[in-house]
mmJSON file of the N, C-alpha and C atoms, coordinates in Angstrom:
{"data_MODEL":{"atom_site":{
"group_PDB":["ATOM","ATOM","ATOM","ATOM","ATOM","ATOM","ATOM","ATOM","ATOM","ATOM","ATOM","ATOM","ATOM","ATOM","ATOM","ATOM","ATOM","ATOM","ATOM","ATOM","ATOM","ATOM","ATOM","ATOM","ATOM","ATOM","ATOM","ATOM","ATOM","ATOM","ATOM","ATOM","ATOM","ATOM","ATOM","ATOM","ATOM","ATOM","ATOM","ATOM","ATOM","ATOM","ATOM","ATOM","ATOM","ATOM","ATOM","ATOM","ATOM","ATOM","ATOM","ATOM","ATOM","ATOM","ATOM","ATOM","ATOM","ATOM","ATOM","ATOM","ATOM","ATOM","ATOM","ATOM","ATOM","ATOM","ATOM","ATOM","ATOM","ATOM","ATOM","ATOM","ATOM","ATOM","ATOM","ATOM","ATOM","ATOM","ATOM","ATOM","ATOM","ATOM","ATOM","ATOM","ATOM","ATOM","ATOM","ATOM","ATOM","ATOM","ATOM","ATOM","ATOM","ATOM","ATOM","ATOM","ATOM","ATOM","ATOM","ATOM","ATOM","ATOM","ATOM","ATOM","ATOM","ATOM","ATOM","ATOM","ATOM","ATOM","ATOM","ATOM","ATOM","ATOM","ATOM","ATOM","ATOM","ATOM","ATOM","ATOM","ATOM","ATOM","ATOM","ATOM","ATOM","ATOM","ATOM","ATOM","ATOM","ATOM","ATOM","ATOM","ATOM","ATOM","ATOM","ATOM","ATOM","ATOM","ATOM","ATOM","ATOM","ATOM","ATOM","ATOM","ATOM","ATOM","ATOM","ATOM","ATOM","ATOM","ATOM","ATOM","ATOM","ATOM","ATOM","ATOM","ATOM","ATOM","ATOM","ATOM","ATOM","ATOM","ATOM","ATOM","ATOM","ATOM","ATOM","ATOM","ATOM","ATOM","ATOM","ATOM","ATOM","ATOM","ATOM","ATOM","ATOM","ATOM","ATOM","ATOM","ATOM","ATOM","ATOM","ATOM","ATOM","ATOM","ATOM","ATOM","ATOM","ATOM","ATOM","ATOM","ATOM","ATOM","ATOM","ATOM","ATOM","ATOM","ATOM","ATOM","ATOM","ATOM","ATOM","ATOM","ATOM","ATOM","ATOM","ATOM","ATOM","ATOM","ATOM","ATOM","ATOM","ATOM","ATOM","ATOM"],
"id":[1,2,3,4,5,6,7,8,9,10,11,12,13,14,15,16,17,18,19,20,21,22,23,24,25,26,27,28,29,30,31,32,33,34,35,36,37,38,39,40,41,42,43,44,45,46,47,48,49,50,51,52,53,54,55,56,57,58,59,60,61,62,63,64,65,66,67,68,69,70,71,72,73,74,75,76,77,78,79,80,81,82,83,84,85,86,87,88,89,90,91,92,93,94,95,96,97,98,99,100,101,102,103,104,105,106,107,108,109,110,111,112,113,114,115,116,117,118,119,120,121,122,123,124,125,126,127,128,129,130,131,132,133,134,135,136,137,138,139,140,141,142,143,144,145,146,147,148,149,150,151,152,153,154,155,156,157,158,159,160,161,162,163,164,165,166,167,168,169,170,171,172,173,174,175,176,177,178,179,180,181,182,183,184,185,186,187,188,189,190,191,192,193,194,195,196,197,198,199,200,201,202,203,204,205,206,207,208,209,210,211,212,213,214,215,216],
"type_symbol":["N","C","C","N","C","C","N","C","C","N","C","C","N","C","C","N","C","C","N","C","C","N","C","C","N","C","C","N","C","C","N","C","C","N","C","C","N","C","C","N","C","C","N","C","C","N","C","C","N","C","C","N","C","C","N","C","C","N","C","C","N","C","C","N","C","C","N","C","C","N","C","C","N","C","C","N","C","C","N","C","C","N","C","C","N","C","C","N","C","C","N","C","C","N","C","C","N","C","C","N","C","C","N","C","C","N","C","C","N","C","C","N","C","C","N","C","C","N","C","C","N","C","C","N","C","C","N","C","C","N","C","C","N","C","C","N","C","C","N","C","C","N","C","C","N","C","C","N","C","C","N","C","C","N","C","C","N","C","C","N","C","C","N","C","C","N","C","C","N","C","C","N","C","C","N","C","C","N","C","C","N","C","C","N","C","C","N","C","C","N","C","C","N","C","C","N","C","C","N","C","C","N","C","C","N","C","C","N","C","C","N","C","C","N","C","C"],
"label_atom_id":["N","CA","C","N","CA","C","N","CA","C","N","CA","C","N","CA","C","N","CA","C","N","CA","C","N","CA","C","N","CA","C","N","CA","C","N","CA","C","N","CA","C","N","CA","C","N","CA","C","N","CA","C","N","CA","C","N","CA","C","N","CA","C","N","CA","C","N","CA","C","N","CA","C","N","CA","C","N","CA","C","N","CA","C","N","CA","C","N","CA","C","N","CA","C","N","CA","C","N","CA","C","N","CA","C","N","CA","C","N","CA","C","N","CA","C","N","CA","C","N","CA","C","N","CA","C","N","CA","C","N","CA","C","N","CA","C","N","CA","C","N","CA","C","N","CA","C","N","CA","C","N","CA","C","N","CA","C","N","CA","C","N","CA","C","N","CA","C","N","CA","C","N","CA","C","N","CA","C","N","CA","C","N","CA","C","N","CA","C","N","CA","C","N","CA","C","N","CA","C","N","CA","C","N","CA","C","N","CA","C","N","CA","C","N","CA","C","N","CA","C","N","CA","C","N","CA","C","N","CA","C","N","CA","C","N","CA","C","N","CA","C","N","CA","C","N","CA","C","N","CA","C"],
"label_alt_id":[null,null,null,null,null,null,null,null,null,null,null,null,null,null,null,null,null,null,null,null,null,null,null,null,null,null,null,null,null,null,null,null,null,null,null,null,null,null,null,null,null,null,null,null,null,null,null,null,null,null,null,null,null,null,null,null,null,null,null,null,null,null,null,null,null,null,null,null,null,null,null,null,null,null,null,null,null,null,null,null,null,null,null,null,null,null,null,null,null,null,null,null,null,null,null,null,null,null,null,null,null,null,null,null,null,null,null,null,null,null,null,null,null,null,null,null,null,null,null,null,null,null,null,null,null,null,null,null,null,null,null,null,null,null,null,null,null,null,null,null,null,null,null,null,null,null,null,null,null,null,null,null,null,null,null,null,null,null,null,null,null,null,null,null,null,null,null,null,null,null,null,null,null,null,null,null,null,null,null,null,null,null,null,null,null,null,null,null,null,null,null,null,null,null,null,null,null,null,null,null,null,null,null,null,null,null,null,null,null,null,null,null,null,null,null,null],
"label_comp_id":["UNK","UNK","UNK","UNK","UNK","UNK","UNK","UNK","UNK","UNK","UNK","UNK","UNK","UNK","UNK","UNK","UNK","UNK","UNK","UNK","UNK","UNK","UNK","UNK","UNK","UNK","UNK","UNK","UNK","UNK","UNK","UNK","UNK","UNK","UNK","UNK","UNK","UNK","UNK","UNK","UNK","UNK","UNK","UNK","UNK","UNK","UNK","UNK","UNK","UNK","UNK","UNK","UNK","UNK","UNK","UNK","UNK","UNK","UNK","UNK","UNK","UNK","UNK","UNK","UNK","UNK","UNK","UNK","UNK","UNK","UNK","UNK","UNK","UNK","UNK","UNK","UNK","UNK","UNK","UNK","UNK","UNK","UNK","UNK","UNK","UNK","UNK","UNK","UNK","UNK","UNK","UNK","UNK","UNK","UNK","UNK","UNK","UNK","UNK","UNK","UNK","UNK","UNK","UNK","UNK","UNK","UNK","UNK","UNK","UNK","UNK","UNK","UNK","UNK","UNK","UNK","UNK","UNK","UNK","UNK","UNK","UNK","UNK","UNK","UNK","UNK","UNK","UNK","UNK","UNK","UNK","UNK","UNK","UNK","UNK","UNK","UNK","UNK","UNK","UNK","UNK","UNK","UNK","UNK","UNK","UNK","UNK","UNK","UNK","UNK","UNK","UNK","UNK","UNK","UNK","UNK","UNK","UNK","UNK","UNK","UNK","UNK","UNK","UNK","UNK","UNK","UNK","UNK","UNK","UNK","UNK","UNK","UNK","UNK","UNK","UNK","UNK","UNK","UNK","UNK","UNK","UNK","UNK","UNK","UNK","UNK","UNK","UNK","UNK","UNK","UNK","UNK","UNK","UNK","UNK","UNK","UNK","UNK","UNK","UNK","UNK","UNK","UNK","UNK","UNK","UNK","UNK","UNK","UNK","UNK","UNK","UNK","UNK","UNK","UNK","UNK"],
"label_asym_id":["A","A","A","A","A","A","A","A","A","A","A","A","A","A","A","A","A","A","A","A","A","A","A","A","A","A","A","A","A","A","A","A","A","A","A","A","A","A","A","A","A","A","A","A","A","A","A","A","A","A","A","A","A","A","A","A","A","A","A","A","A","A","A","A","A","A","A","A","A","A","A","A","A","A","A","A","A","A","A","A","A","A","A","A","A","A","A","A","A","A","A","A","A","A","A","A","A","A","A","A","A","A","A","A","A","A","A","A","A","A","A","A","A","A","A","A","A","A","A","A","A","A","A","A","A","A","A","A","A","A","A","A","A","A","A","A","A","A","A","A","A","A","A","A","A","A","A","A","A","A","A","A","A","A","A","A","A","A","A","A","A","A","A","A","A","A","A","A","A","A","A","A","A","A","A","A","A","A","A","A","A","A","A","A","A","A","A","A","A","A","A","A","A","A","A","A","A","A","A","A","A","A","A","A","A","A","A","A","A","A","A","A","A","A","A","A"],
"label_entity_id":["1","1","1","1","1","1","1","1","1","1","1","1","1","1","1","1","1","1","1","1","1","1","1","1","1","1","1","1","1","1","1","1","1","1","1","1","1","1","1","1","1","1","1","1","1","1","1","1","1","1","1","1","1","1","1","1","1","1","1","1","1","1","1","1","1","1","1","1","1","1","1","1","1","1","1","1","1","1","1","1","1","1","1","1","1","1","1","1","1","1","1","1","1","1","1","1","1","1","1","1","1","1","1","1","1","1","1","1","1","1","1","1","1","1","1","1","1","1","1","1","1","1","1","1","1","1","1","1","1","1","1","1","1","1","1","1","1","1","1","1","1","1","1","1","1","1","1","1","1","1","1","1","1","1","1","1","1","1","1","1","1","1","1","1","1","1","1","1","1","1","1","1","1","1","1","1","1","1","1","1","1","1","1","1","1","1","1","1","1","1","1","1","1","1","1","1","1","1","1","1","1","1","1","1","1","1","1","1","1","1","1","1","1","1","1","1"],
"label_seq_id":[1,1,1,2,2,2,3,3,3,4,4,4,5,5,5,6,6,6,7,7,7,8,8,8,9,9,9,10,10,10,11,11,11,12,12,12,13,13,13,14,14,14,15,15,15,16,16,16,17,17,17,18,18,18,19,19,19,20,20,20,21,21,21,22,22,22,23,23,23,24,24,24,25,25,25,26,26,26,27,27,27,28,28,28,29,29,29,30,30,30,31,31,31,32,32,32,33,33,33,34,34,34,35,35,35,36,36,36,37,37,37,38,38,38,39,39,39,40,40,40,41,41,41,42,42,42,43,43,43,44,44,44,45,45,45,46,46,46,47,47,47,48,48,48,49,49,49,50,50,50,51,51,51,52,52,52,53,53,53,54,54,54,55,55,55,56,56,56,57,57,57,58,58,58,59,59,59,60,60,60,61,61,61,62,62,62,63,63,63,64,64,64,65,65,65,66,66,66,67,67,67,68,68,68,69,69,69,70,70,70,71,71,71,72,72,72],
"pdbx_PDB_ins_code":[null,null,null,null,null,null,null,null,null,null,null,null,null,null,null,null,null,null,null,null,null,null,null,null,null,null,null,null,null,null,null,null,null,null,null,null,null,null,null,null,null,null,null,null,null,null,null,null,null,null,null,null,null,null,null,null,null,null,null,null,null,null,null,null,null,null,null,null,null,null,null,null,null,null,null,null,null,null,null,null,null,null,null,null,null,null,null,null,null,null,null,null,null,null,null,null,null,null,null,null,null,null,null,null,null,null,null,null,null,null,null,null,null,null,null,null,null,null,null,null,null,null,null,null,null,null,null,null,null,null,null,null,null,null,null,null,null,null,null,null,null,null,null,null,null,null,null,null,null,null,null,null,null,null,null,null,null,null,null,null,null,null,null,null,null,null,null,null,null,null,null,null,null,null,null,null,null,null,null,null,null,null,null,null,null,null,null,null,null,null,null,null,null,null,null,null,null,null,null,null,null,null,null,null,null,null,null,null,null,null,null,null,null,null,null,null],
"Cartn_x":[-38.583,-38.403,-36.997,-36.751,-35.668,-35.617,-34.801,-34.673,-33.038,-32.659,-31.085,-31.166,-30.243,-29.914,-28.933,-28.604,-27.613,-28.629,-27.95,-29.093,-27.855,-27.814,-28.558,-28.547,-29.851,-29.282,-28.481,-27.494,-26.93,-28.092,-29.069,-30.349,-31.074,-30.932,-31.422,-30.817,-29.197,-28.152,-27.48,-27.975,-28.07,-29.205,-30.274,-31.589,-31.433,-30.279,-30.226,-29.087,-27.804,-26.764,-26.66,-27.187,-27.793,-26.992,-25.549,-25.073,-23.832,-23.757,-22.893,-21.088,-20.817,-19.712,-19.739,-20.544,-21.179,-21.601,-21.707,-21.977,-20.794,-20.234,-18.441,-17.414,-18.014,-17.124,-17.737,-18.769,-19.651,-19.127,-19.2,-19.171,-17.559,-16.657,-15.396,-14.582,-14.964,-14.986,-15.599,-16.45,-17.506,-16.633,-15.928,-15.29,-13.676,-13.478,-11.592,-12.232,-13.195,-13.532,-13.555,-14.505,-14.388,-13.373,-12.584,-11.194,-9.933,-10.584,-9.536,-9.96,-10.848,-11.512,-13.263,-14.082,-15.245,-16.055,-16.835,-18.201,-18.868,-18.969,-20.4,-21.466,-22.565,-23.639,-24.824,-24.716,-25.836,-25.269,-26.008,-25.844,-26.046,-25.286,-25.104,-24.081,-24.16,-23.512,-22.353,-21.326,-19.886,-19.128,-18.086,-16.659,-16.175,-16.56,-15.447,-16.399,-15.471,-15.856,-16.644,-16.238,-17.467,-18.381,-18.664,-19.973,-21.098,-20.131,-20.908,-21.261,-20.402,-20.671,-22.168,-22.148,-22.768,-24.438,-24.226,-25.888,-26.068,-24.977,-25.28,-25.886,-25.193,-26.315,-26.929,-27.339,-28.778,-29.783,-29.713,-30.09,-30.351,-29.795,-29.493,-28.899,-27.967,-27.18,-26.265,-25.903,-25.202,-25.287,-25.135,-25.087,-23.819,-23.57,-23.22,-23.142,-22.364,-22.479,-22.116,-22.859,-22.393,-22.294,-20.765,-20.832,-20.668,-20.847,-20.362,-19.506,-19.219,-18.126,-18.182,-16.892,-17.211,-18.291,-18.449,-19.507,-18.441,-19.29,-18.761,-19.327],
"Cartn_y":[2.954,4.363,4.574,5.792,5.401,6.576,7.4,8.815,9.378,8.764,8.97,9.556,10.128,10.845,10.062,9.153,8.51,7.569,7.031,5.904,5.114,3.694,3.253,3.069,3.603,3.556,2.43,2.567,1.231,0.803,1.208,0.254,-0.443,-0.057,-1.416,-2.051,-1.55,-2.564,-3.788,-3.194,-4.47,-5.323,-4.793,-5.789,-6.976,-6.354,-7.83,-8.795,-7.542,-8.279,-9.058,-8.825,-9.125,-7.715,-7.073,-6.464,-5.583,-4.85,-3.556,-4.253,-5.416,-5.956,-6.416,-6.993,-8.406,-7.532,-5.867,-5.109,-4.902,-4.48,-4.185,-5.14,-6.563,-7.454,-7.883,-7.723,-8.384,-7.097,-6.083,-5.155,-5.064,-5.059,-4.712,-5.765,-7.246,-8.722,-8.025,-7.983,-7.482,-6.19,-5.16,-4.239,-4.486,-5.683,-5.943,-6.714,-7.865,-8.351,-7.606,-6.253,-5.517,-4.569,-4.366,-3.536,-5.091,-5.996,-7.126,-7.14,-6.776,-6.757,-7.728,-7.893,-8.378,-6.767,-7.38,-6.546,-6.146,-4.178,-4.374,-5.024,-5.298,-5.884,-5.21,-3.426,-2.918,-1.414,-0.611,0.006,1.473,2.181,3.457,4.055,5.553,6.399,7.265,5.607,5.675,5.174,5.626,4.627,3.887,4.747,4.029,2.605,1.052,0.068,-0.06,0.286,0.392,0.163,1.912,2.225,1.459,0.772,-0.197,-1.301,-1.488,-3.315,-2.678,-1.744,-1.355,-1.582,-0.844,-0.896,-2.241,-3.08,-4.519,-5.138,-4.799,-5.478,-4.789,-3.876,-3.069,-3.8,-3.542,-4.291,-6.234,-6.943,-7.979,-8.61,-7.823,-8.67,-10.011,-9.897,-11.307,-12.245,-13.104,-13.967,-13.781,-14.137,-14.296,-14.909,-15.55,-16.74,-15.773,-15.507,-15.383,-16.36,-16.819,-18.183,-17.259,-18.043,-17.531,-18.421,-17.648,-17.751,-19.086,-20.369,-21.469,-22.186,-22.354,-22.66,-24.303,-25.182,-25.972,-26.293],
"Cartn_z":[-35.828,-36.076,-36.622,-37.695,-38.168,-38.788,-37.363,-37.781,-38.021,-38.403,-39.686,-40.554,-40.627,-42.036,-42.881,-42.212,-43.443,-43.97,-45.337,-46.024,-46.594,-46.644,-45.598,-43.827,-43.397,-41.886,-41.149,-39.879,-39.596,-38.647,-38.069,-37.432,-38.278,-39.974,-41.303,-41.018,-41.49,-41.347,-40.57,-38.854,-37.532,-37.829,-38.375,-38.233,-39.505,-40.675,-41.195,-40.867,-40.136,-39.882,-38.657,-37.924,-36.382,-35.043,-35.726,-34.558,-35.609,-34.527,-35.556,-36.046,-34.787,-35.078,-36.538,-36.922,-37.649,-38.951,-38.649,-39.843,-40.654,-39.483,-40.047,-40.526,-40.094,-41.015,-42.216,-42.39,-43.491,-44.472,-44.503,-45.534,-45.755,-44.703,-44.962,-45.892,-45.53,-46.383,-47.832,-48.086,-49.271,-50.001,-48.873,-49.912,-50.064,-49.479,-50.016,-51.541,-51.142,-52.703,-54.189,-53.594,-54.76,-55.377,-54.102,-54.655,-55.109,-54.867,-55.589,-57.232,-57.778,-59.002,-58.692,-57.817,-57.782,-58.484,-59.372,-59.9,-58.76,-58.645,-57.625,-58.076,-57.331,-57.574,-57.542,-57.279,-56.993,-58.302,-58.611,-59.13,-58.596,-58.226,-57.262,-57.85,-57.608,-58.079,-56.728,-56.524,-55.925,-56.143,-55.929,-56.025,-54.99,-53.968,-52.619,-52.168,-52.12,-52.247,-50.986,-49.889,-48.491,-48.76,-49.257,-49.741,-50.46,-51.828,-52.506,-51.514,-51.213,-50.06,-49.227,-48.418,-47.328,-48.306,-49.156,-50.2,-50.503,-50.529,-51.326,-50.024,-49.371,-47.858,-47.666,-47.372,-47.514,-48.451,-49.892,-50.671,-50.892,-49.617,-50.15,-51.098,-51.852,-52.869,-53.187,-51.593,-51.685,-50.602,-50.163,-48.899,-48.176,-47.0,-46.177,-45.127,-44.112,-43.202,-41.901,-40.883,-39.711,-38.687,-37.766,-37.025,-35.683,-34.633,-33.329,-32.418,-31.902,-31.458,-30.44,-30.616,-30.312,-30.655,-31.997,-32.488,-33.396,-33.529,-34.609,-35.83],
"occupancy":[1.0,1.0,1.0,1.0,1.0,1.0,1.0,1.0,1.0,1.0,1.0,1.0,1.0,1.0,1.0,1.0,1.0,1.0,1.0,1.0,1.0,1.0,1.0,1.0,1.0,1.0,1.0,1.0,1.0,1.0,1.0,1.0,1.0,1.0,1.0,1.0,1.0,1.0,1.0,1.0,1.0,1.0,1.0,1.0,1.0,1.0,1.0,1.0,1.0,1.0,1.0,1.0,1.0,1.0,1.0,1.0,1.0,1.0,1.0,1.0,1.0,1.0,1.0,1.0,1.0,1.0,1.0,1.0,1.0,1.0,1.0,1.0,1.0,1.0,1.0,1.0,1.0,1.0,1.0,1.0,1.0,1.0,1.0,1.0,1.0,1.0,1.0,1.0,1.0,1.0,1.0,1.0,1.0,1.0,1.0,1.0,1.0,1.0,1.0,1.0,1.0,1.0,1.0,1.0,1.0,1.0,1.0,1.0,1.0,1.0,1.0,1.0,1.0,1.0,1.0,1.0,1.0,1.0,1.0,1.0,1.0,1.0,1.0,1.0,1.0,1.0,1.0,1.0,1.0,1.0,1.0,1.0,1.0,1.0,1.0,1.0,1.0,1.0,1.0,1.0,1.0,1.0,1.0,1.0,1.0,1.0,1.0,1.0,1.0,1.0,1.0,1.0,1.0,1.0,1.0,1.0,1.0,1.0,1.0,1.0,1.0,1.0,1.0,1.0,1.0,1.0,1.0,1.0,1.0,1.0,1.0,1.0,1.0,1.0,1.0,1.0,1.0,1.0,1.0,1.0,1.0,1.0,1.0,1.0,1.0,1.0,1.0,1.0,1.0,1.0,1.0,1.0,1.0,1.0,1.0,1.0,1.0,1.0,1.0,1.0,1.0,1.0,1.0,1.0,1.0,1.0,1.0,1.0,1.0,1.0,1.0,1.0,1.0,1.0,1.0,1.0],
"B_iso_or_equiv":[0.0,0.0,0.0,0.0,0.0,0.0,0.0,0.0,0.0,0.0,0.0,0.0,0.0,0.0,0.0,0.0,0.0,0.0,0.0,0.0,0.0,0.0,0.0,0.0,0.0,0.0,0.0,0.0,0.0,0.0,0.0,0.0,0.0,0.0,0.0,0.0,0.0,0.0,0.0,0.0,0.0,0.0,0.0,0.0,0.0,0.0,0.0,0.0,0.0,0.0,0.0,0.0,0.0,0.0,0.0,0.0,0.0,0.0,0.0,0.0,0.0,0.0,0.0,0.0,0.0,0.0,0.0,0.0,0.0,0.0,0.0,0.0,0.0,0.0,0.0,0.0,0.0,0.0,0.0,0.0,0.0,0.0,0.0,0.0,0.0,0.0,0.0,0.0,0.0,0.0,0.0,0.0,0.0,0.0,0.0,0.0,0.0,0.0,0.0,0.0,0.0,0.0,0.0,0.0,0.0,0.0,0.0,0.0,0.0,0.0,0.0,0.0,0.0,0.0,0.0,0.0,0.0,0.0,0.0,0.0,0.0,0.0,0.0,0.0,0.0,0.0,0.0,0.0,0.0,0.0,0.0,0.0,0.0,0.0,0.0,0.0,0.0,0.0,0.0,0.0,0.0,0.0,0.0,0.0,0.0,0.0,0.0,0.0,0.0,0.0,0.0,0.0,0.0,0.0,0.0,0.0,0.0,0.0,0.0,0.0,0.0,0.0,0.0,0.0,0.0,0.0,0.0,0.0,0.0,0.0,0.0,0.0,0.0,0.0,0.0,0.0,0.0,0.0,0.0,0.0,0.0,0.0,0.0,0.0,0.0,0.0,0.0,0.0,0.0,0.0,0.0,0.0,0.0,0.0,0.0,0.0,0.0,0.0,0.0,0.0,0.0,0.0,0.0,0.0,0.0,0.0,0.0,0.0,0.0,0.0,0.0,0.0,0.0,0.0,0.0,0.0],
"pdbx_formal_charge":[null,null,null,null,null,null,null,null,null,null,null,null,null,null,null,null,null,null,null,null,null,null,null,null,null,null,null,null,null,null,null,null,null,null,null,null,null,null,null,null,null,null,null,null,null,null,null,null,null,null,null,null,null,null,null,null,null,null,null,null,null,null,null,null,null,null,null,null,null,null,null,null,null,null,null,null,null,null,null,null,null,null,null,null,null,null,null,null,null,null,null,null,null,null,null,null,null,null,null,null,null,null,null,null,null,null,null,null,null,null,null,null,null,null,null,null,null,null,null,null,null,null,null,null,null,null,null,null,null,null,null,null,null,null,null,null,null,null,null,null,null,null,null,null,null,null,null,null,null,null,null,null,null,null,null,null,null,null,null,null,null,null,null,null,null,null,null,null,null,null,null,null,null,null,null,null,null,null,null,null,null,null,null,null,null,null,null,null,null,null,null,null,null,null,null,null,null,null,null,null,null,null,null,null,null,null,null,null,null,null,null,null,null,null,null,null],
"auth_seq_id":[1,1,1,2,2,2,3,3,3,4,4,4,5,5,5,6,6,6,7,7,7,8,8,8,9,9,9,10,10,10,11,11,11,12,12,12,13,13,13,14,14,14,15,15,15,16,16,16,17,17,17,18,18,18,19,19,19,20,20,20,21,21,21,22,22,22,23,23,23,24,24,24,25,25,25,26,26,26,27,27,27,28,28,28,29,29,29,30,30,30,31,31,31,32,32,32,33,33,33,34,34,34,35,35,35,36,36,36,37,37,37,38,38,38,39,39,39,40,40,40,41,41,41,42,42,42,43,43,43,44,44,44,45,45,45,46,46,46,47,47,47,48,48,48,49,49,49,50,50,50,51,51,51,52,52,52,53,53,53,54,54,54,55,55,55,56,56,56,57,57,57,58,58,58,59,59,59,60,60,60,61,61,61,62,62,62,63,63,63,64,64,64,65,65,65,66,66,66,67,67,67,68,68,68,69,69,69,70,70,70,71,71,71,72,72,72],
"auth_comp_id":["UNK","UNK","UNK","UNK","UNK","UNK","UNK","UNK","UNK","UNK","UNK","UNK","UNK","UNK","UNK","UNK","UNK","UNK","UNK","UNK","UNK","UNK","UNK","UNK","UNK","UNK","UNK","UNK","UNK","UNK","UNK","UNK","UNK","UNK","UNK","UNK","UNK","UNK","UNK","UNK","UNK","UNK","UNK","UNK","UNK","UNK","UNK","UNK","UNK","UNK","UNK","UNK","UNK","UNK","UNK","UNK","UNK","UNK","UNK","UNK","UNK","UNK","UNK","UNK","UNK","UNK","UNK","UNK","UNK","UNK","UNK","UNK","UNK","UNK","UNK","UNK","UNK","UNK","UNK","UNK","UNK","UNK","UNK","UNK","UNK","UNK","UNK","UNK","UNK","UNK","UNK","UNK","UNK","UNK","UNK","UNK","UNK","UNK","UNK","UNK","UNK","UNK","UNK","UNK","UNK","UNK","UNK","UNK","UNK","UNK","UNK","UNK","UNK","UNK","UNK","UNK","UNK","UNK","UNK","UNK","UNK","UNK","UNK","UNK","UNK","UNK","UNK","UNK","UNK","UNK","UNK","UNK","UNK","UNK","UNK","UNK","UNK","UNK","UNK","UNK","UNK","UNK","UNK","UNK","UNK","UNK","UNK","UNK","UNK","UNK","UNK","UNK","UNK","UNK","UNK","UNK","UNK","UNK","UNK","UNK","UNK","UNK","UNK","UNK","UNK","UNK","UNK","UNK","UNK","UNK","UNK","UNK","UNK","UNK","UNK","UNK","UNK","UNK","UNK","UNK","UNK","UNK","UNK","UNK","UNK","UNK","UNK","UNK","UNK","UNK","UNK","UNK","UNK","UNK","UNK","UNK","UNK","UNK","UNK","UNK","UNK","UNK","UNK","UNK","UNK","UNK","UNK","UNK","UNK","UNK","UNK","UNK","UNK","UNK","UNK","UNK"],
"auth_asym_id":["A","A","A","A","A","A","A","A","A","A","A","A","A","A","A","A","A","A","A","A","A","A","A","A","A","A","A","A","A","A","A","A","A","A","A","A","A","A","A","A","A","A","A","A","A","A","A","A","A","A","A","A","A","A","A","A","A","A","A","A","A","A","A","A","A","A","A","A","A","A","A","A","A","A","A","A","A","A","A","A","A","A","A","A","A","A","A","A","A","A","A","A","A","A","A","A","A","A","A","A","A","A","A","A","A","A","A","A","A","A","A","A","A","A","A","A","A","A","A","A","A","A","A","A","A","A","A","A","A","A","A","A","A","A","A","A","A","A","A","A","A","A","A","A","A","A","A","A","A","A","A","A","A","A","A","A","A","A","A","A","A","A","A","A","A","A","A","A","A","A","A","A","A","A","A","A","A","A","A","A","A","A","A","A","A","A","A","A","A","A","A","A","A","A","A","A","A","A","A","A","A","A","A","A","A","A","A","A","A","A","A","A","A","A","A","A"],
"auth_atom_id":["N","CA","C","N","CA","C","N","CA","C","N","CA","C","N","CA","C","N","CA","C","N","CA","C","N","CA","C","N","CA","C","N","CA","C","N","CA","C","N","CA","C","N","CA","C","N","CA","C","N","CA","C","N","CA","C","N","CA","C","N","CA","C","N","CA","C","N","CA","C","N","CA","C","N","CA","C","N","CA","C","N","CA","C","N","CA","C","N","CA","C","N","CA","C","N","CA","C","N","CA","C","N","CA","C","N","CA","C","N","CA","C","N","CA","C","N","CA","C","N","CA","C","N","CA","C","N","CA","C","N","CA","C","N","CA","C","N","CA","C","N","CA","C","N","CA","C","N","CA","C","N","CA","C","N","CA","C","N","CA","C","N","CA","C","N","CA","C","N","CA","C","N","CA","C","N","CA","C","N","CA","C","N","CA","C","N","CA","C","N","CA","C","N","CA","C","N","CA","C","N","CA","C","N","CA","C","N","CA","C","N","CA","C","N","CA","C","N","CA","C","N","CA","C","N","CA","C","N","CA","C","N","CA","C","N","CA","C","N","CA","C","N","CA","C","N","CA","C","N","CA","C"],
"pdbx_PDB_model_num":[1,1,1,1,1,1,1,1,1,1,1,1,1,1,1,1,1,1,1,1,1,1,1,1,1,1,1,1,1,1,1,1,1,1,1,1,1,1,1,1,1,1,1,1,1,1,1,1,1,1,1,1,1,1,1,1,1,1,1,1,1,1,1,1,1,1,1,1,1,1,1,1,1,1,1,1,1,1,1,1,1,1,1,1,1,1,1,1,1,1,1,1,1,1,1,1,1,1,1,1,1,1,1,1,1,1,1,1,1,1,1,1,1,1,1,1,1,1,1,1,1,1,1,1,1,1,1,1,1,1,1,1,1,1,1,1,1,1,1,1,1,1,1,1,1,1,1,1,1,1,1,1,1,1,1,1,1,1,1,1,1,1,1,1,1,1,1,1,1,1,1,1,1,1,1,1,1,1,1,1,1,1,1,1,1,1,1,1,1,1,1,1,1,1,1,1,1,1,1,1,1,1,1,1,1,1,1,1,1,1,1,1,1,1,1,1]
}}}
């Protein structure tokens, strides 16, 4: 059920990232890239680099590695 008003919701967003921590580093990594000069990868009508990152994972646009903690 997925009664948000934001799009994309962050209960999409945990179910691909696994956890809201794991949301916030994946996209925040994803929006220093694009304010360094990385191409977004999705095509949306914003500027602020978050935003883009947040749709590119929504969307699946790019990969990502999540490790845990004490992991080798």
């Amino acid at each position: 059920m997925n009664n948000s008003m934001i799009n994309p919701s962050i209960v999409d967003l945990v179910k691909k990232a696994g956890d809201r921590y794991s949301v916030v580093v994946i996209t925040s990594k994803r929006a220093r890239q694009i304010i360094s000069g990385s191409k977004p990868l999705v095509d949306i009508d914003a500027n602020k680099p978050l935003t883009i990152a947040i749709n590119e994972l929504d969307q699946d646009k790019f990969q990502y590695d999540t490790e845990k903690e004490g992991s080798k």
